[in-house]
C-alpha positions as CSV (number, residue, x, y, z in Angstrom):
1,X,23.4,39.7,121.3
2,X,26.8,38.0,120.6
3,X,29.8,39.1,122.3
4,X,33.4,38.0,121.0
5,X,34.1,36.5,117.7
6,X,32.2,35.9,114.8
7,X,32.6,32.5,113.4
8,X,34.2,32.5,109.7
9,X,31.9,31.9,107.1
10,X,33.9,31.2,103.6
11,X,30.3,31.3,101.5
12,X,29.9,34.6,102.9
13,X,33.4,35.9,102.6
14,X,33.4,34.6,98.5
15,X,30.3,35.9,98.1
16,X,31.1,39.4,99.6
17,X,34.1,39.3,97.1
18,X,31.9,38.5,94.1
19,X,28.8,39.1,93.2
20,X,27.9,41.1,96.5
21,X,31.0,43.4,95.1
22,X,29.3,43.3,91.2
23,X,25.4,44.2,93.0
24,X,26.9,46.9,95.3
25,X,28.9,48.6,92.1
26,X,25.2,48.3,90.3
27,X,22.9,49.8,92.6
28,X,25.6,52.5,93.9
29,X,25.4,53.6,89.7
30,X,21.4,53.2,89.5
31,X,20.4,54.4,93.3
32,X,21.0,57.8,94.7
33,X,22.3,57.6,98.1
34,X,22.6,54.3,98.0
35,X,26.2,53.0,100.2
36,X,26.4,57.0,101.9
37,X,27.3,56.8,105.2
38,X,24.0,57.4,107.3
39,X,21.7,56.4,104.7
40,X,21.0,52.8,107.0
41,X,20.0,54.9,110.2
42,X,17.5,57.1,107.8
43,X,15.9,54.3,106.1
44,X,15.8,51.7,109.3
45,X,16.9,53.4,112.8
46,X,16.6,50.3,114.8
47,X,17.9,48.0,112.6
48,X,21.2,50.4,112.1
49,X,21.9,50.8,115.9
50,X,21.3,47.1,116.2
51,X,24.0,46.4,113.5
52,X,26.3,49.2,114.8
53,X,26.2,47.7,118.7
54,X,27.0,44.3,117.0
55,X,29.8,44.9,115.0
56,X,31.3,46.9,117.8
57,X,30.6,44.0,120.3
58,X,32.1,41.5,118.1
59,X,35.4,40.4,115.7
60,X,36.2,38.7,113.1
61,X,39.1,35.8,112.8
62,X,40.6,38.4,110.3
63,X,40.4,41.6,112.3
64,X,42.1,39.3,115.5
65,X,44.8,38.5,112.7
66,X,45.4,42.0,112.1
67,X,45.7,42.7,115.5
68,X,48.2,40.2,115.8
69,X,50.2,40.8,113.2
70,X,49.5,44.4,112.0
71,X,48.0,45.7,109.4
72,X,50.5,45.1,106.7
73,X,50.5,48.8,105.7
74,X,53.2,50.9,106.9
């Protein structure tokens, strides 16, 4: 398991953005209960604690920007 930062990925981030925005938008409109909050630990416990432990283990560049420079909202 990593601990720390995540390293930047610009694919991922411009993809995320994109089409993985567009994909998201279509299944949320064709799949019931599809992006609910909980739905992830129903459909694959371990993998959803897995992901949860990581992303509370770890930080992006931009969440350590945040930190640094606030959010921007105020």
């Amino acid at each position: 398991m990593k601990f720390g930062m995540r390293r930047p990925s610009l694919r991922g981030s411009l993809s995320a953005r994109t089409k993985g925005a567009f994909t998201r938008a279509i299944r949320r409109a064709i799949i019931p209960g599809y992006g609910r909050k909980g739905m992830g630990l129903l459909r694959d416990p371990a993998r959803s604690v897995r992901n949860r432990v990581y992303h509370r283990v770890t930080f992006s560049f931009w969440d350590l920007l945040k930190r640094l420079f606030g959010s921007g909202r105020r």
